[in-house]
N, CA, C and O atoms as a Maestro MAE file, in Angstrom:
{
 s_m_m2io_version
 :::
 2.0.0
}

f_m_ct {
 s_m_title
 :::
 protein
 m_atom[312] {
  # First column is atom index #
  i_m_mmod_type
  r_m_x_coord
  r_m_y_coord
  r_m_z_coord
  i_m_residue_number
  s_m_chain_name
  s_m_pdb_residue_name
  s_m_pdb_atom_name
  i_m_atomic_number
  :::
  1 25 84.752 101.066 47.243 1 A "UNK " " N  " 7
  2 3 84.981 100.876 48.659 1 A "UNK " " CA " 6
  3 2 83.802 100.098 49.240 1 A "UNK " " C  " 6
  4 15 82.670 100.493 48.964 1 A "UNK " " O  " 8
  5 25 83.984 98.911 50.107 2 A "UNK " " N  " 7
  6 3 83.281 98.538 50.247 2 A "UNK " " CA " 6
  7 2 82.700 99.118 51.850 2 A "UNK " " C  " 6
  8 15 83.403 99.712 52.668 2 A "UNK " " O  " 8
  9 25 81.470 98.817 51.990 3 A "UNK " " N  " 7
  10 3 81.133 99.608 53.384 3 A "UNK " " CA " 6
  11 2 80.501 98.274 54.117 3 A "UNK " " C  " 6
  12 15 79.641 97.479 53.738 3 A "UNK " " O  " 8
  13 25 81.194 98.350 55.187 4 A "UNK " " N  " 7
  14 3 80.672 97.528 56.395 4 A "UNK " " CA " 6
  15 2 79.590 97.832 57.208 4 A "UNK " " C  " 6
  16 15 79.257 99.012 57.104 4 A "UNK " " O  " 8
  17 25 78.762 97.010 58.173 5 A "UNK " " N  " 7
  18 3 78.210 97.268 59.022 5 A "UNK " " CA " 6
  19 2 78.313 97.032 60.953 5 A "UNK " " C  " 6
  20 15 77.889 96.053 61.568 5 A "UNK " " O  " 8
  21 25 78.784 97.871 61.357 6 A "UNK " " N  " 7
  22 3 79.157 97.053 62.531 6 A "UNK " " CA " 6
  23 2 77.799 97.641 63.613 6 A "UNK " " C  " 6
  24 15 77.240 98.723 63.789 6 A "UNK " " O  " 8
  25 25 77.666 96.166 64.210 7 A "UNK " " N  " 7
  26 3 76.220 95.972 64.778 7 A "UNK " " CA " 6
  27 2 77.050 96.391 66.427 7 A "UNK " " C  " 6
  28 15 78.280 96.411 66.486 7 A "UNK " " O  " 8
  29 25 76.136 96.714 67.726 8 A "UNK " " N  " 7
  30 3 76.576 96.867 69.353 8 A "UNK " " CA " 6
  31 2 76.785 95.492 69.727 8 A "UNK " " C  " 6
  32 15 77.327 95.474 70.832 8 A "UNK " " O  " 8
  33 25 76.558 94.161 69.213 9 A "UNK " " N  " 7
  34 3 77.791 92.845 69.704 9 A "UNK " " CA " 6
  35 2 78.876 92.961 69.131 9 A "UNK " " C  " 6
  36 15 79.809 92.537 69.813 9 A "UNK " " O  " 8
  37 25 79.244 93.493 67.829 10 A "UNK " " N  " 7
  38 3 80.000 93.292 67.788 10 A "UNK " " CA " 6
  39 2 81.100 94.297 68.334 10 A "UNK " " C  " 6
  40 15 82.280 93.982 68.188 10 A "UNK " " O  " 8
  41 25 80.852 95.195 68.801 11 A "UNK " " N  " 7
  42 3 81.722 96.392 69.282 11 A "UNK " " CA " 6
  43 2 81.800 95.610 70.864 11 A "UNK " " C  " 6
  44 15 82.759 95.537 71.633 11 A "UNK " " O  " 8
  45 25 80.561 95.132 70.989 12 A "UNK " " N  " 7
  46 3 81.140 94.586 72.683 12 A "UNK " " CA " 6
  47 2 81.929 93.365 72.527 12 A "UNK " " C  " 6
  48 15 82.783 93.115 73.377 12 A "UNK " " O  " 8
  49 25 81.724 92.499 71.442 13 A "UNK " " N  " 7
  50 3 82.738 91.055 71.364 13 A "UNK " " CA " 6
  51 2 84.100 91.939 71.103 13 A "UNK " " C  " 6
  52 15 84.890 91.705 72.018 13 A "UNK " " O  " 8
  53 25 84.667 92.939 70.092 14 A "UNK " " N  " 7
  54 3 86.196 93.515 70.315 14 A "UNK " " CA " 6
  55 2 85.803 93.805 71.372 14 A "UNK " " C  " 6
  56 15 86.150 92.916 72.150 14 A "UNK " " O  " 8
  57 25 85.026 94.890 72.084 15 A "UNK " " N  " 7
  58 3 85.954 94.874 73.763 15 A "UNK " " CA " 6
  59 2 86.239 93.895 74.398 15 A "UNK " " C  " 6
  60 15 87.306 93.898 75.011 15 A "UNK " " O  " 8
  61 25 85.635 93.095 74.434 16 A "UNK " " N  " 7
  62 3 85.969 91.735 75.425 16 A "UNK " " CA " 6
  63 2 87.065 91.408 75.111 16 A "UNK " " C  " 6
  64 15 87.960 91.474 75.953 16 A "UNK " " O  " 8
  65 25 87.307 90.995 73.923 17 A "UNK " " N  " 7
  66 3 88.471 90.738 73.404 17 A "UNK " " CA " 6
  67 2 89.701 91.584 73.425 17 A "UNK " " C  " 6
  68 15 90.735 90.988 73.122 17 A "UNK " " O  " 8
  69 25 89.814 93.017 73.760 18 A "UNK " " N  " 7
  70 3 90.614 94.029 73.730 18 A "UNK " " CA " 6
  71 2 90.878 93.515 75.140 18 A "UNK " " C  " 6
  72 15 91.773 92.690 75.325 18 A "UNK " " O  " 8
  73 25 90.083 94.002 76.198 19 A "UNK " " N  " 7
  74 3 90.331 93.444 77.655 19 A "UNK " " CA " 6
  75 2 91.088 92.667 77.823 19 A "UNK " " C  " 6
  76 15 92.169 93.039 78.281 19 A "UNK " " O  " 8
  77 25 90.881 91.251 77.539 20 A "UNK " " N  " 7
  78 3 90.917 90.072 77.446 20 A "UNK " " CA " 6
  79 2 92.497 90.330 76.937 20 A "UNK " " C  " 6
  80 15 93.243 89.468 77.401 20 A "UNK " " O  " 8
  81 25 93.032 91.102 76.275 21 A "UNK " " N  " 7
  82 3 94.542 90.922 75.153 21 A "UNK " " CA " 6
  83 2 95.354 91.669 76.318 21 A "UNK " " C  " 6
  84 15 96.497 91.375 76.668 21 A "UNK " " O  " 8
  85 25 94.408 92.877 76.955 22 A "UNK " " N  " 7
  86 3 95.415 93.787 77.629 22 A "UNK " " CA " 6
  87 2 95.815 93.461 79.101 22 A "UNK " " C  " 6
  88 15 96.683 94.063 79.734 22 A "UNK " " O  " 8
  89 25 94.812 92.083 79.703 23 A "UNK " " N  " 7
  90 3 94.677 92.118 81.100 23 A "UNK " " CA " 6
  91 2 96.255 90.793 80.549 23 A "UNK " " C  " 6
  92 15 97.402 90.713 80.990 23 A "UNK " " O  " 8
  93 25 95.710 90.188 79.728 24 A "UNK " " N  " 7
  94 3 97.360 89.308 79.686 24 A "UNK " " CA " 6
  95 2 98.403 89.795 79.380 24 A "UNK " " C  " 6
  96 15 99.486 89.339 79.745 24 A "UNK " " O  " 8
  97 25 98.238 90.936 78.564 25 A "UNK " " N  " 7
  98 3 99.724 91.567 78.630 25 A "UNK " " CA " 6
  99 2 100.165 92.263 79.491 25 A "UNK " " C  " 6
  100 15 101.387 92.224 79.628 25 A "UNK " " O  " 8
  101 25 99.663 92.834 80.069 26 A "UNK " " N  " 7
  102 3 100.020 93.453 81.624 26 A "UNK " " CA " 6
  103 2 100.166 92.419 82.798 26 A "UNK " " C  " 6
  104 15 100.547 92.724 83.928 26 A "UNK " " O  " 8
  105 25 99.729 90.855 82.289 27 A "UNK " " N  " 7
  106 3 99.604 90.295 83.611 27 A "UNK " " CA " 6
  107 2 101.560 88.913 83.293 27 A "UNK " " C  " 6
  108 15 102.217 88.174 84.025 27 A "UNK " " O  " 8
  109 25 101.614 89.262 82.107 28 A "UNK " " N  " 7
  110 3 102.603 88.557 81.851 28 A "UNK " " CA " 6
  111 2 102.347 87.244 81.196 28 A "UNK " " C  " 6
  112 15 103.281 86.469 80.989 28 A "UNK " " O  " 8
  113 25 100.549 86.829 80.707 29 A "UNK " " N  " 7
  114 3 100.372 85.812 80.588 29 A "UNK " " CA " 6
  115 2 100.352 85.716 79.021 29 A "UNK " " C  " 6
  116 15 99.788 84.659 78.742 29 A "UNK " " O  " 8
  117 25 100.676 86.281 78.054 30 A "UNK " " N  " 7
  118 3 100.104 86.749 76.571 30 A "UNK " " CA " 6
  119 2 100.334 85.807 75.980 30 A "UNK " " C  " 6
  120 15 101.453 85.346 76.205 30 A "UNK " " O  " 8
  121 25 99.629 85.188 75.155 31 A "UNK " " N  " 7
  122 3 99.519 83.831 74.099 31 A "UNK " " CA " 6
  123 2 100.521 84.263 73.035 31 A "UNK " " C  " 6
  124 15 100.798 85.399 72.649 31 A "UNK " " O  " 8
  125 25 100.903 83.308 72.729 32 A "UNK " " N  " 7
  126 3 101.988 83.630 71.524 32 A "UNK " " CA " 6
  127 2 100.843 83.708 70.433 32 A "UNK " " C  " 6
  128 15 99.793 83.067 70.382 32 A "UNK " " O  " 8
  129 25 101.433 84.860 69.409 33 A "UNK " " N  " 7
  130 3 100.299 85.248 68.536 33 A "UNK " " CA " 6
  131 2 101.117 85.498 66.887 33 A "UNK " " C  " 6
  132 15 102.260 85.086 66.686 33 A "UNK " " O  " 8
  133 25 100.479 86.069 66.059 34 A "UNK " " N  " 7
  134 3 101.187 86.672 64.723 34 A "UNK " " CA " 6
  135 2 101.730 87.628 64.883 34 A "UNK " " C  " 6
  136 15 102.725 87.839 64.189 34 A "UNK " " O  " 8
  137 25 101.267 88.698 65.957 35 A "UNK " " N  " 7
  138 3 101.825 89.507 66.257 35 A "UNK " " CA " 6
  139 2 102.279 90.257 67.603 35 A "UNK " " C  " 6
  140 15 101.794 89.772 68.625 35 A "UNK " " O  " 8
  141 25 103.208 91.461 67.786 36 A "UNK " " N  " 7
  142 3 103.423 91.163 68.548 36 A "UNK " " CA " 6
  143 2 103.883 93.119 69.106 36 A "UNK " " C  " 6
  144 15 104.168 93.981 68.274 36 A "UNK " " O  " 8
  145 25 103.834 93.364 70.573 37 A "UNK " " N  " 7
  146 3 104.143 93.915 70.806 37 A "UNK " " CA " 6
  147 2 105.349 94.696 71.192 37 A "UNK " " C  " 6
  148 15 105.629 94.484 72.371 37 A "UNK " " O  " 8
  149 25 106.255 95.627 70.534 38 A "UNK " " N  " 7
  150 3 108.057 95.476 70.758 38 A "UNK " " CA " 6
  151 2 108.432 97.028 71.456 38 A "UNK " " C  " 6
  152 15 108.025 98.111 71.035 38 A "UNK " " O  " 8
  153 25 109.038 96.871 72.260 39 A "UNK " " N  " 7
  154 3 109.390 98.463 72.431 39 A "UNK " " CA " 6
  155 2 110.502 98.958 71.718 39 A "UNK " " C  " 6
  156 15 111.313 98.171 71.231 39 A "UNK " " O  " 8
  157 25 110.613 100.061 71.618 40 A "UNK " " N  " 7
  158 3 112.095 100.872 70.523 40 A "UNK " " CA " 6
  159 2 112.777 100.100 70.691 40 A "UNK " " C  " 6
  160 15 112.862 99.418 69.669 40 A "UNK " " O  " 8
  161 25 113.608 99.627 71.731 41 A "UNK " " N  " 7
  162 3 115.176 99.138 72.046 41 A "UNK " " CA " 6
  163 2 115.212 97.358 71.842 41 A "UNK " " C  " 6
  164 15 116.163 96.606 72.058 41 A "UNK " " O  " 8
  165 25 113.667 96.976 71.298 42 A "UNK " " N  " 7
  166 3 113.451 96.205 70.982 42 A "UNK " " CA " 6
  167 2 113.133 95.734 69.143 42 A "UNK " " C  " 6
  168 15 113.253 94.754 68.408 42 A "UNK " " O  " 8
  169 25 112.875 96.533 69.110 43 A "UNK " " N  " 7
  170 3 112.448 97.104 67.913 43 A "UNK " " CA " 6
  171 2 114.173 97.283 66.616 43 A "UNK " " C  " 6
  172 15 114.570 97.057 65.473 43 A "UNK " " O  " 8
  173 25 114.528 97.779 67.807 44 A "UNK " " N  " 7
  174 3 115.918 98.536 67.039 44 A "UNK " " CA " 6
  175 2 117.139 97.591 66.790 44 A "UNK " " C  " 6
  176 15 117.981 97.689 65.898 44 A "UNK " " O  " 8
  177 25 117.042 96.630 67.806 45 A "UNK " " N  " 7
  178 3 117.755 95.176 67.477 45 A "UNK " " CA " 6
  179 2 117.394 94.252 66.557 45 A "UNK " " C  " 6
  180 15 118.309 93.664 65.983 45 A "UNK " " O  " 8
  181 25 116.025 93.927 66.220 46 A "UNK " " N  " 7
  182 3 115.036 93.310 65.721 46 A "UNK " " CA " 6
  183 2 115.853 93.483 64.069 46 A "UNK " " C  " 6
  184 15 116.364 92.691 63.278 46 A "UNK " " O  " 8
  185 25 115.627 94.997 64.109 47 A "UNK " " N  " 7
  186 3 115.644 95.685 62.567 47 A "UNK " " CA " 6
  187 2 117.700 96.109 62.390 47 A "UNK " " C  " 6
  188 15 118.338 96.741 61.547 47 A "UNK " " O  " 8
  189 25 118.066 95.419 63.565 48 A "UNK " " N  " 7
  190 3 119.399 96.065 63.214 48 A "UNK " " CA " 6
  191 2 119.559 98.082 62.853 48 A "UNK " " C  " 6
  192 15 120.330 98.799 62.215 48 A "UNK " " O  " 8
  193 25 118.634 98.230 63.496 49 A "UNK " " N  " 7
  194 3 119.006 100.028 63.089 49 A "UNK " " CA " 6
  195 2 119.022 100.987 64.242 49 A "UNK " " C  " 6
  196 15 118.938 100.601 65.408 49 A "UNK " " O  " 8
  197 25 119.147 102.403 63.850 50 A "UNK " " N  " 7
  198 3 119.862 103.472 64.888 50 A "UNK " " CA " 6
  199 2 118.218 103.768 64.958 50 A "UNK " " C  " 6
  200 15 117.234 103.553 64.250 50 A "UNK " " O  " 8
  201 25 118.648 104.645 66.766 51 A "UNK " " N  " 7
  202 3 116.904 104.934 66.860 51 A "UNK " " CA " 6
  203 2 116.665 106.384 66.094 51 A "UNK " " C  " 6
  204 15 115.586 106.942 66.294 51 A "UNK " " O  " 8
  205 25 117.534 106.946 65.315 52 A "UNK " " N  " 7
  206 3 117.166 107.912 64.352 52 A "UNK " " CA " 6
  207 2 116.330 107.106 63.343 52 A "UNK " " C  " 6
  208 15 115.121 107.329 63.300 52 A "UNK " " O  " 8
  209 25 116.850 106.232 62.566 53 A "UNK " " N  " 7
  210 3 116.263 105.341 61.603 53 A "UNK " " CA " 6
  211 2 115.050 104.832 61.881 53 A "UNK " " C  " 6
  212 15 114.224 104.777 60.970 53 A "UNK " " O  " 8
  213 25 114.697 104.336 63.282 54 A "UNK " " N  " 7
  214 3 113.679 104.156 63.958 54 A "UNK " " CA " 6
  215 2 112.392 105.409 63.511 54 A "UNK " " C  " 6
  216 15 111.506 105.425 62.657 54 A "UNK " " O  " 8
  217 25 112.787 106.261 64.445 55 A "UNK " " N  " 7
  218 3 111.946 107.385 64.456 55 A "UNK " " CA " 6
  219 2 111.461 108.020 63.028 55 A "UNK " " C  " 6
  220 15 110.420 108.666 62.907 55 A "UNK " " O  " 8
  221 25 112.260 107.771 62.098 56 A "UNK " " N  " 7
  222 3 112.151 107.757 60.486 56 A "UNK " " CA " 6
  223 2 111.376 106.983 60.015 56 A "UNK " " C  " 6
  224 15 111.216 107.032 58.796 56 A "UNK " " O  " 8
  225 25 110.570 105.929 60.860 57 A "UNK " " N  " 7
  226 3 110.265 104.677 59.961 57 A "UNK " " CA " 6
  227 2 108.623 105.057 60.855 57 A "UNK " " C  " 6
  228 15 107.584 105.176 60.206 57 A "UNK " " O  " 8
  229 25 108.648 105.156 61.886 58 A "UNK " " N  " 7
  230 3 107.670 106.027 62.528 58 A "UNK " " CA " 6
  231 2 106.853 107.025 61.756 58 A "UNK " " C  " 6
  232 15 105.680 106.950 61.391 58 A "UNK " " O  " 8
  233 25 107.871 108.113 61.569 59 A "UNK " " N  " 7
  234 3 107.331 109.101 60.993 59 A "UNK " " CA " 6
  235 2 106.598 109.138 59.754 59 A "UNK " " C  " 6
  236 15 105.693 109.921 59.466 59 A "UNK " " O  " 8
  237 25 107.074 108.222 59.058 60 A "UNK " " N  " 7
  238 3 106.581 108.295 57.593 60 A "UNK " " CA " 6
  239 2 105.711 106.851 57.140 60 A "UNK " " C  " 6
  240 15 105.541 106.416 56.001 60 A "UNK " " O  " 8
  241 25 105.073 106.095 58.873 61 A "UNK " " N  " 7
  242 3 104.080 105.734 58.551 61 A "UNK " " CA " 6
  243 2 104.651 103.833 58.605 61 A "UNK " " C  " 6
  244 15 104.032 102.826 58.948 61 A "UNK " " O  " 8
  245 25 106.146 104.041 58.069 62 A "UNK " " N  " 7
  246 3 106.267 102.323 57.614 62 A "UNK " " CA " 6
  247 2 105.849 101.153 58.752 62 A "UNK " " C  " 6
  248 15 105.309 100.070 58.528 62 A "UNK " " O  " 8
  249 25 106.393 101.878 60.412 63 A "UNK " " N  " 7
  250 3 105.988 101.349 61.473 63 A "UNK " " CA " 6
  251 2 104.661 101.482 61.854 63 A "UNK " " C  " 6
  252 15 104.149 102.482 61.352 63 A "UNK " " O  " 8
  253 25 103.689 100.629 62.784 64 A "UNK " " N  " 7
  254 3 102.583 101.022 63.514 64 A "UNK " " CA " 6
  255 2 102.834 101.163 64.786 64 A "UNK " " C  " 6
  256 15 102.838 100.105 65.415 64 A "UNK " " O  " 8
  257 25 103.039 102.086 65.355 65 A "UNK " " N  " 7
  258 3 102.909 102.513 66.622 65 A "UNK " " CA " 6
  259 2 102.143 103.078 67.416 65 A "UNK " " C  " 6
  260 15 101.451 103.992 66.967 65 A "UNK " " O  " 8
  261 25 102.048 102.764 68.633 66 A "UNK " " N  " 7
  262 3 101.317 103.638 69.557 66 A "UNK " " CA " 6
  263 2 102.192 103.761 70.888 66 A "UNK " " C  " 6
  264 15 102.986 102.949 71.365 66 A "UNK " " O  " 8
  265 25 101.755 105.183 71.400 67 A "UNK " " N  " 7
  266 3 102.464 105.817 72.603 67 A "UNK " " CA " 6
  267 2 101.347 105.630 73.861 67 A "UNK " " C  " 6
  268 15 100.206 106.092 73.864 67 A "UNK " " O  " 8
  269 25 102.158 104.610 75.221 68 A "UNK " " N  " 7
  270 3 101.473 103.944 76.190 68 A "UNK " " CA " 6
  271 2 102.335 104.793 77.486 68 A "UNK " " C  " 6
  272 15 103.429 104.351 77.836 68 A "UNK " " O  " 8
  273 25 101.760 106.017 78.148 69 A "UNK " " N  " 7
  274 3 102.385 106.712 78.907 69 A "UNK " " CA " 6
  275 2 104.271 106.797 78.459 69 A "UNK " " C  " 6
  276 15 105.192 106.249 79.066 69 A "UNK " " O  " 8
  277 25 104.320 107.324 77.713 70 A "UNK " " N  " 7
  278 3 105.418 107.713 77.366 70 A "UNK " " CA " 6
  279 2 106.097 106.836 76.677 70 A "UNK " " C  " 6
  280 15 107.007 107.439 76.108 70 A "UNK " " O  " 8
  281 25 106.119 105.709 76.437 71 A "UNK " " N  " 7
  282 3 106.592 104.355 75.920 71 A "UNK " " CA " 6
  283 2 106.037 104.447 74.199 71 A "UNK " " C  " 6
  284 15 104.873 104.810 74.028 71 A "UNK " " O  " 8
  285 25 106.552 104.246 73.460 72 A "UNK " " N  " 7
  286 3 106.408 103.554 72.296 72 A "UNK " " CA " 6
  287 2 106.603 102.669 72.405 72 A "UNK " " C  " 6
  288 15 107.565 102.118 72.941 72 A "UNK " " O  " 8
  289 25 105.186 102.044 71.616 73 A "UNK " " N  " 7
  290 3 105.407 100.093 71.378 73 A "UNK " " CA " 6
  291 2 104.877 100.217 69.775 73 A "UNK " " C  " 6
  292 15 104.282 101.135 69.210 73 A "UNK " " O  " 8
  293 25 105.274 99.103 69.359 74 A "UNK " " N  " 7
  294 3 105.468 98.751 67.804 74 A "UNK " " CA " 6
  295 2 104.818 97.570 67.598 74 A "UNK " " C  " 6
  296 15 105.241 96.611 68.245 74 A "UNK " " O  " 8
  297 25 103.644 97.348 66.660 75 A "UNK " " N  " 7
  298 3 103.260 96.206 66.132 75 A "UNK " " CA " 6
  299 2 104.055 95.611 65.031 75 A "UNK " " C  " 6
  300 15 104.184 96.138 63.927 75 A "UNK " " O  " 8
  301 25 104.521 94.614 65.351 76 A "UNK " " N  " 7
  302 3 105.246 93.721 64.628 76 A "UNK " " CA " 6
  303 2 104.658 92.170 64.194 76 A "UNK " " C  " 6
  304 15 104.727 91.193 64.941 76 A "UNK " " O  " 8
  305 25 104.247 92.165 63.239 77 A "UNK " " N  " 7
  306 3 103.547 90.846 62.546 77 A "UNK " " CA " 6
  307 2 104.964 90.045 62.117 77 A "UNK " " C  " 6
  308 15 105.899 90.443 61.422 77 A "UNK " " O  " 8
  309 25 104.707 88.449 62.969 78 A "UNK " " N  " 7
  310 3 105.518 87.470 62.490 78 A "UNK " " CA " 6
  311 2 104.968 86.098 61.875 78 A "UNK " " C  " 6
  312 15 105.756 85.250 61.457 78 A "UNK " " O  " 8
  :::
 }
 m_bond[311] {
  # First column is bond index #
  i_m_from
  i_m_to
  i_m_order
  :::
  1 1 2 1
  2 2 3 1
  3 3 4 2
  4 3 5 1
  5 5 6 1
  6 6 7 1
  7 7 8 2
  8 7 9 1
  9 9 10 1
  10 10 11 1
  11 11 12 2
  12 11 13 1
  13 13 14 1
  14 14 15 1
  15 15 16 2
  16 15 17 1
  17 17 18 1
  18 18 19 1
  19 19 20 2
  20 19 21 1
  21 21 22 1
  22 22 23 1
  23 23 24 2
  24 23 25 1
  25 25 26 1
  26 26 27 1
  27 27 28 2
  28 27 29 1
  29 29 30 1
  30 30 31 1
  31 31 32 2
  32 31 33 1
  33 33 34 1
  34 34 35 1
  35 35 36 2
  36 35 37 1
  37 37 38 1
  38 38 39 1
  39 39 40 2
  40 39 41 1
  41 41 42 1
  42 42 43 1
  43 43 44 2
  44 43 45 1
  45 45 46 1
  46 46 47 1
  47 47 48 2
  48 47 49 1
  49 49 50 1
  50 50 51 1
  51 51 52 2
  52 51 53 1
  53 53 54 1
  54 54 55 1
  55 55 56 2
  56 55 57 1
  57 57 58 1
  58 58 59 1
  59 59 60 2
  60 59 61 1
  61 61 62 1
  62 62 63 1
  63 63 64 2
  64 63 65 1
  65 65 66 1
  66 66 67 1
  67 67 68 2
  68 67 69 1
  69 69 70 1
  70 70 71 1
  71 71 72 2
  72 71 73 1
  73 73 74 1
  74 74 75 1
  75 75 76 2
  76 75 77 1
  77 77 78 1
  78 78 79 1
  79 79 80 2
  80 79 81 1
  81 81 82 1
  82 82 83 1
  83 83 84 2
  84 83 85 1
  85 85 86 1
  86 86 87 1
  87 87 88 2
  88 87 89 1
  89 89 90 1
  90 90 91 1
  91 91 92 2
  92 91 93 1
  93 93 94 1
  94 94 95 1
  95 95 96 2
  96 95 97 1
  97 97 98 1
  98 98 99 1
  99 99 100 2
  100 99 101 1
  101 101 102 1
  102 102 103 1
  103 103 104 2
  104 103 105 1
  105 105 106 1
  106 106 107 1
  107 107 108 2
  108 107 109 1
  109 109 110 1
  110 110 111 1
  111 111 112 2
  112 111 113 1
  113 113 114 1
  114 114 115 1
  115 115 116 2
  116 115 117 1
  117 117 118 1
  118 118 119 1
  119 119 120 2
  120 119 121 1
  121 121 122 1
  122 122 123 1
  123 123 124 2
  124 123 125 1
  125 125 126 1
  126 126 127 1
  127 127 128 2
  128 127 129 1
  129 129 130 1
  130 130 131 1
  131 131 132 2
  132 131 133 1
  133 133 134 1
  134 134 135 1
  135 135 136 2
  136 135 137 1
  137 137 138 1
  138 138 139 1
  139 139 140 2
  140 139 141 1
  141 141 142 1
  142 142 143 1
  143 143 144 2
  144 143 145 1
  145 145 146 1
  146 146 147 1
  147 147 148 2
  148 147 149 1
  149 149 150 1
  150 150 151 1
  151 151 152 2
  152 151 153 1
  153 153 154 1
  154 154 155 1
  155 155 156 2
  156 155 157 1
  157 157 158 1
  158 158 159 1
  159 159 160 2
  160 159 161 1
  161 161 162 1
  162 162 163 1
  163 163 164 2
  164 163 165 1
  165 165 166 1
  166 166 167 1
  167 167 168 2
  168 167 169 1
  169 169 170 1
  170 170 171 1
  171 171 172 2
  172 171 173 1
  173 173 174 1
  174 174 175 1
  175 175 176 2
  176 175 177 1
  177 177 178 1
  178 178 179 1
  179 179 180 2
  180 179 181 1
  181 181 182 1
  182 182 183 1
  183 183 184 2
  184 183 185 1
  185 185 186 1
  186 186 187 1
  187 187 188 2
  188 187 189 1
  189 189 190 1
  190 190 191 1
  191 191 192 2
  192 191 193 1
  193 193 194 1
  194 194 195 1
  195 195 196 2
  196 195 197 1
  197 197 198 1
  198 198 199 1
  199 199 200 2
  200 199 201 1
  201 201 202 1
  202 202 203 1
  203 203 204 2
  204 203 205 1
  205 205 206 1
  206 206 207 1
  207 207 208 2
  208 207 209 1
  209 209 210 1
  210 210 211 1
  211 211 212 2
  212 211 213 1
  213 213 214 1
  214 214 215 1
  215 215 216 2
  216 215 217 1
  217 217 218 1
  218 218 219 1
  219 219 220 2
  220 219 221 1
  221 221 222 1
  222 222 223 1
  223 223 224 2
  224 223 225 1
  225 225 226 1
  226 226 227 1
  227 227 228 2
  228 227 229 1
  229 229 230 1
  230 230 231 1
  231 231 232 2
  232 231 233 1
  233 233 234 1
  234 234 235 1
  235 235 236 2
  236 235 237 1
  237 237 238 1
  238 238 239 1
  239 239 240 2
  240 239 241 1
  241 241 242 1
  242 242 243 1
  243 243 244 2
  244 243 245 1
  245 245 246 1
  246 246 247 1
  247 247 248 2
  248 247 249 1
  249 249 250 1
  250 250 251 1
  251 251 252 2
  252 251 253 1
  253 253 254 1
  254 254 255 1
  255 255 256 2
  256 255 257 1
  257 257 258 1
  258 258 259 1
  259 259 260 2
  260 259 261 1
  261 261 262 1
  262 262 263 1
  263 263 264 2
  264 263 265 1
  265 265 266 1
  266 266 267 1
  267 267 268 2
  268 267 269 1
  269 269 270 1
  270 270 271 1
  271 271 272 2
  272 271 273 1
  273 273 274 1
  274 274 275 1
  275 275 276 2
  276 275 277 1
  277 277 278 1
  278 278 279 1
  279 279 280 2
  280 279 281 1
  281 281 282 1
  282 282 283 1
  283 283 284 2
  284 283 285 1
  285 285 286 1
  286 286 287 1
  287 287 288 2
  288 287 289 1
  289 289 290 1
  290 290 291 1
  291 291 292 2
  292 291 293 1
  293 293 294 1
  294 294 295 1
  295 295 296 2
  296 295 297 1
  297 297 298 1
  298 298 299 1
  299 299 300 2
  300 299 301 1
  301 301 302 1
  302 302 303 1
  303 303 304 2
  304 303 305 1
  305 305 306 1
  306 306 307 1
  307 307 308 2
  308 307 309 1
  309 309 310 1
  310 310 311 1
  311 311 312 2
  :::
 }
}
């Protein structure tokens, strides 16, 4: 395993950059990227599946998700 070192610029260059990702996605301005942010009902068209199948794919890790006041959103790399 290799072990990294992370120095206090670089924890402040990701925040800037975290900021910087979240003030455009909330502001409607978000750069088209590799990846991408999807909600379930977005998600579930995407993949053609039921949101049982969904929540299955969740559970056991295959999806990356995170829960944003009640919302699931899904990282999706394109």
């Amino acid at each position: 395993m290799q072990v990294e070192i992370l120095t206090k610029e670089d924890l402040k260059q990701f925040k800037a950059e975290l900021v910087q990702e979240l003030k455009d996605a909330f502001s409607g301005n978000a750069k088209p990227q590799n990846k991408e942010w999807l909600k379930s009902n977005e998600v579930r068209k995407l993949l053609g599946i039921s949101p049982g199948t969904l929540q299955n794919l969740r559970l056991n890790g295959t999806l990356t998700y995170s829960k944003i006041g009640g919302m699931m959103y899904y990282w999706i790399y394109r």
